[in-house]
N, C-alpha and C positions, 0 to 999 in steps of 0.2 A: 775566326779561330778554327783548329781543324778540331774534328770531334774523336779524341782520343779513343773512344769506347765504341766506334764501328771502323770497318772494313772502306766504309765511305769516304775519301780523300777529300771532298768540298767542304769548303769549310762552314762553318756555320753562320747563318744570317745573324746579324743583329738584330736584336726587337725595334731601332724603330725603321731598318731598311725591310725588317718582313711588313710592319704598316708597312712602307711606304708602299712595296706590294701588292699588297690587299687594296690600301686605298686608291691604286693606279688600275685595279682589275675588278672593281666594284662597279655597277650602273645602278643608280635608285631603282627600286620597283616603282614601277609605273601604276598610276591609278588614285581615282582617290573621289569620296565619298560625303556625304551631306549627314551631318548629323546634330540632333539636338543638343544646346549648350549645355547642359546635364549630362550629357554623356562625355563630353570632349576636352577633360581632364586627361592631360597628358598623349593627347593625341598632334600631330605635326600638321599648323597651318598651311593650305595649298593655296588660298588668295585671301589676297588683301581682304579686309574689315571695315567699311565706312562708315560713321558715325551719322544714323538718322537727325540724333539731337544736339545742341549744343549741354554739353557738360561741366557746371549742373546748367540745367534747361531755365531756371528763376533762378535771382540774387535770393540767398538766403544766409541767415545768422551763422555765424562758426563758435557761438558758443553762447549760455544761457545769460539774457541780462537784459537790457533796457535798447528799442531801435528809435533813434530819430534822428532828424536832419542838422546839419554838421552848422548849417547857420544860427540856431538857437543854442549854440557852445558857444559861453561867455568867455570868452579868452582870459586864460591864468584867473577866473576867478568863478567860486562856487556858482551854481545857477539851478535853480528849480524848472521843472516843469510838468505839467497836467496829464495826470496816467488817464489814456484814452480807449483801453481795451488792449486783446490778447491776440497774440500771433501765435498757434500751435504749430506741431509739423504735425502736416495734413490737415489744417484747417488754417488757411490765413484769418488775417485780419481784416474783416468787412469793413470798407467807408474808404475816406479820403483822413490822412494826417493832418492835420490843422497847423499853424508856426504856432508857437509855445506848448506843442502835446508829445507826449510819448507812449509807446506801446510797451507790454510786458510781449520777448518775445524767447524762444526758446530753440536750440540747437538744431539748424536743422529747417526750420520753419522760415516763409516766405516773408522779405522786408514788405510795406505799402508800397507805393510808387515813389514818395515822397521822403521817404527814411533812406540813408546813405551810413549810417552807421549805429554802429553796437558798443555798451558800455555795459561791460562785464558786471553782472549783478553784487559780487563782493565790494563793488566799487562806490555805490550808491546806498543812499539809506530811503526807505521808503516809510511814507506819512500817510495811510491811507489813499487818497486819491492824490497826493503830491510827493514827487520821486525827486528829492537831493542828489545833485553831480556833484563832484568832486571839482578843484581848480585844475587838476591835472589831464581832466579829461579829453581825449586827443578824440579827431574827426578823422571820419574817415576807415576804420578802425573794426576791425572783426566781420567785416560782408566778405560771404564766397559771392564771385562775381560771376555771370552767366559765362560760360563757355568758359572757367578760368581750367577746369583741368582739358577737354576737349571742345573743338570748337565743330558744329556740324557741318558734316561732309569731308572732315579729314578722317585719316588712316587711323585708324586705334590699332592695329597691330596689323605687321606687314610679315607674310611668309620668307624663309622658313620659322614656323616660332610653334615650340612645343608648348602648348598653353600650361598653366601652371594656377593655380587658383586665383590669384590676383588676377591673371587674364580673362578667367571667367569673369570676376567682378565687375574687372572694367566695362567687358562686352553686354554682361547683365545691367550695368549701371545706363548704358546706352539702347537698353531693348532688345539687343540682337539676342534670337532665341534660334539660330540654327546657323552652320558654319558650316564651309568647305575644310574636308582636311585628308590628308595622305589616307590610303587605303592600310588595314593591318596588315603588316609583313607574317608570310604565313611561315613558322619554323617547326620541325620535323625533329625531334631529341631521338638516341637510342644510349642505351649501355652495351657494351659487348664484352664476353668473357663466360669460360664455363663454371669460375671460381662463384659467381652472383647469386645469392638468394632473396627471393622477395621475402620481405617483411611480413613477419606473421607465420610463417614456417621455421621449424627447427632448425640449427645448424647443422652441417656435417661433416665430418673432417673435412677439411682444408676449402673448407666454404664461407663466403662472406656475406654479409647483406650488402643490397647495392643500394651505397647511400647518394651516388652518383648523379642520379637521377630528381632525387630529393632538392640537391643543389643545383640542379639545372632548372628544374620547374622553378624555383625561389628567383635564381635571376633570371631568368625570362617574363617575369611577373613584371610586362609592363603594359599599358592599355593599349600602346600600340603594335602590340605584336600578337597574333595567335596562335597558340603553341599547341602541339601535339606528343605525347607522349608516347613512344613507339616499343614501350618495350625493352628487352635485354635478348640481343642475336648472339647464339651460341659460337665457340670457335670455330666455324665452318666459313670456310673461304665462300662457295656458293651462296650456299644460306645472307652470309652476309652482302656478298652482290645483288642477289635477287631482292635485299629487302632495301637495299639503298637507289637502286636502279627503280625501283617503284616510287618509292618517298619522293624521287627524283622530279617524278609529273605532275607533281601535286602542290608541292612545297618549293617558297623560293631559296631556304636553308636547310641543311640538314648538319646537326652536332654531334658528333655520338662520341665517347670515352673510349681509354682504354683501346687495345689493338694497333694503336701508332708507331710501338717501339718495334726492336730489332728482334725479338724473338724467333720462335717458329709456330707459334700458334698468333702472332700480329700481322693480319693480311690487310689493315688500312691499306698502306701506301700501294700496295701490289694491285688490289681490287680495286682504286682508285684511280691508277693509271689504267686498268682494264675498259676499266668501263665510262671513262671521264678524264680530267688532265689534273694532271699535282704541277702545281705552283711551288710551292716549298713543302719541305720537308725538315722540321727538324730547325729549332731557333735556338741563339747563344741565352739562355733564361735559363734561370730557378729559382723554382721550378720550372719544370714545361719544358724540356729541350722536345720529346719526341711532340713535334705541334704540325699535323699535314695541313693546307689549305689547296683548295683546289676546287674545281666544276665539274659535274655529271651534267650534262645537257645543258639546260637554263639555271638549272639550281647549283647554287655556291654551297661550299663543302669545307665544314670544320672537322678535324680527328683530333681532337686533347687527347692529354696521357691519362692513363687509367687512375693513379693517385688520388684522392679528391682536392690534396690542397694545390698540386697542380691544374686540376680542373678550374678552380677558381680564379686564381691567379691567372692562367692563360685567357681565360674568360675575361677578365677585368681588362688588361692591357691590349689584347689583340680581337677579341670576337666584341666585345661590347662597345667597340668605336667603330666596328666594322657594322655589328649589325645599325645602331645610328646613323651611317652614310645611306646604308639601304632603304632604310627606312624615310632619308628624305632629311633628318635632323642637319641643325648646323653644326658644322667640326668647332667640338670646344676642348681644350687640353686638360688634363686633369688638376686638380689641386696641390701646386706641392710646396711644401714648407722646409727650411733649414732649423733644424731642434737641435737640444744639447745629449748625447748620447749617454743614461746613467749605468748602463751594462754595458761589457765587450763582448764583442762579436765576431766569432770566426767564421773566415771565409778563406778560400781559395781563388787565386786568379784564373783568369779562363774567361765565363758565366758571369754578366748583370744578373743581381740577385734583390731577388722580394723578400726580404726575413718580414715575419708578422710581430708587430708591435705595439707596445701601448701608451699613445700619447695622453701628456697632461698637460697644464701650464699651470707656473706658479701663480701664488699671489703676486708676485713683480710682474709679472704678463711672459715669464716666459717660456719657450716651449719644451720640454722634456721627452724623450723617448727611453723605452724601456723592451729589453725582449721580452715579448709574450711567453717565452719556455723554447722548449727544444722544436727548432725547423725541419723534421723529416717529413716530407712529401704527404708520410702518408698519415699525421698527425693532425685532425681535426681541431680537437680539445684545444692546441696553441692558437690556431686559426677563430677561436669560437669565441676566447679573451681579447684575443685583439683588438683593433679598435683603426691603424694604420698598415703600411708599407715601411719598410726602413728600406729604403732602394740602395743598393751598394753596386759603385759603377765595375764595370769586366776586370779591372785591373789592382782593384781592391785586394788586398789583402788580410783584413782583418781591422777590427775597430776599437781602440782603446776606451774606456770610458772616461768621460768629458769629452771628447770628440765632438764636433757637428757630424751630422747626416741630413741625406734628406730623404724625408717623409713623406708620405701618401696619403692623405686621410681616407679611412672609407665612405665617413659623410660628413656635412662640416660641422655635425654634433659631437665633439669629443668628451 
């Protein structure tokens, strides 16, 4: 589409040919690092994981009850046998199983050599040292088997894989206590603008706080990234070169708000082709249309629009799949659902648009969406209810209610 609102004839990328952009002019950072399994929660595997042990390592009970050998079960009919002692977890049962004995054993805890199955303790009646089966009691029946979840010297998790708690688990369940994984992608934030007030200082006319920044630290907050907060550079062309042409050799990103658009105090795109290359300029989105991507040296270069719920929003769909590639992560597309629309919704054609919304499901299972309030850019508060994306394709022109749409979640807790 062309962009009614500049001077500029090209027309505007679509958001997923700016990805496809970014993710064609993206190289991972390179590098990466040994760290204790305690630490590497949500860090990105760089080699395979081999399993020392088989898992579990002993056959043991999968749940609290009586273990014996499968040939002392009287087919289809009651059968006793001589309680012989305890199996704890963490303390087997000493001796050899005798034919006509059984153990007391307990979840978790290691069978005899002898015992091949377990009978669920609801299932039995016990007589002091003489433990009643049931007719129904099946062989065979509640033993985890050695090696049944891993067997040793296979892959327990193969790169790329952002570990996730269970991962720890599994690797803890298996011993491993230190793991290769991607190095922290190092990223560089700023604010720019002379409207900006830090927090904690009074306002003054026609000053803001810059809450900009607040929301870039929050989504940067992830283990594998190391972030630096740089600040807020005044509307100074230089100033703002000299501070991005530094971050530049340090850092493999650099984010900063605000300064993208068409203005005369907006020197992104100019300072950016100055001192580095622009890739694009400027995506069919809303929010986000002023969005620069582009390189200073080695370091890759984000300009968001100054709005904050632009900031987010272009963050979410193009910088947070971008910085994932960087970082080493596998490409996974996001969550998206078709709901049933209970507000209308205006739009304009032109602009794919992010309205902020809030989904529910009924008790029938189904899905509902709702506008969080009024969409202007610069409206937090509707962004702050939310809960989804109601994504509305370029060519939308508005949404009845009952309608389908589709949806975005923000996580899959709604």
């Amino acid at each position: 589409m062309i962009d009614l609102c500049s001077q500029d004839t090209n027309p505007l990328l679509s958001l997923p040919e700016a990805l496809a952009r970014v993710r064609a002019a993206l190289l991972p950072a390179a590098g990466s690092e040994k760290v204790a399994l305690k630490d590497a929660l949500g860090r990105t595997l760089t080699q395979p994981v081999y399993s020392p042990i088989n898992i579990p390592h002993e056959r043991n009970a999968a749940m609290d009850g009586y273990a014996l050998a499968a040939s002392d079960i009287a087919p289809n009919q009651p059968f006793s046998l001589h309680l012989a002692g305890t199996s704890w977890a963490g303390r087997p049962f000493q001796g050899q199983l005798q034919p006509g004995e059984c153990i007391r054993i307990f979840t978790g805890a290691v069978l005899p050599e002898q015992a091949d199955t377990v009978i669920m303790q609801e299932q039995v009646r016990a007589d002091r040292q003489t433990i009643h089966f049931p007719a129904q009691a099946r062989p065979y029946q509640n033993v985890r088997e050695i090696g049944e979840d891993t067997r040793q010297d296979t892959c327990l998790i193969a790169p790329p894989k952002k570990l996730t708690a269970a991962d720890l688990g599994l690797l803890a369940s298996a011993g491993v206590c230190e793991i290769t994984v991607k190095r922290r992608l190092n990223i560089a934030f700023f604010s720019t603008g002379d409207e900006l007030t830090a927090l904690g200082q009074a306002l003054q006319a026609g000053k803001i706080y810059d809450s900009n920044r607040y929301i870039l630290s929050g989504l940067l907050a992830d283990p594998g990234y190391s972030i630096a907060d740089k600040g807020v550079i005044a509307d100074d062309r230089d100033k703002l070169e000299e501070n991005l042409v530094e971050a530049a050799k340090n850092y493999d990103v650099i984010i900063t708000t605000g300064g993208a658009s068409v203005g005369e105090a907006d020197f992104v795109k100019d300072v950016l082709a100055s001192c580095g290359q622009v890739n694009f300029w400027k995506i069919a989105m809303k929010p986000g249309k002023p969005l620069a991507f582009g390189k200073i040296g080695n370091c890759y270069f984000f300009g968001l629009p100054g709005n904050p719920v632009a900031v987010i929003a272009t963050f979410d769909q193009l910088v947070k799949p971008a910085l994932k590639q960087l970082a080493g992560e596998p490409f996974t597309k996001p969550l998206r659902l078709t709901a049933i629309c209970t507000s209308s919704l205006k739009k304009a054609a032109g602009r794919q648009e992010f309205q902020r919304g809030i989904l529910t499901q009924s008790d029938a299972g189904k899905l509902l969406v709702a506008s969080s309030g009024k969409q202007g850019s610069h409206l937090l508060g509707s962004f702050s209810r939310a809960n989804c994306y109601i994504i509305l394709p370029a060519d939308c022109t508005g949404v009845e209610a009952g309608e389908q749409v589709t949806v975005e979640p923000f996580s899959l807790f709604v």
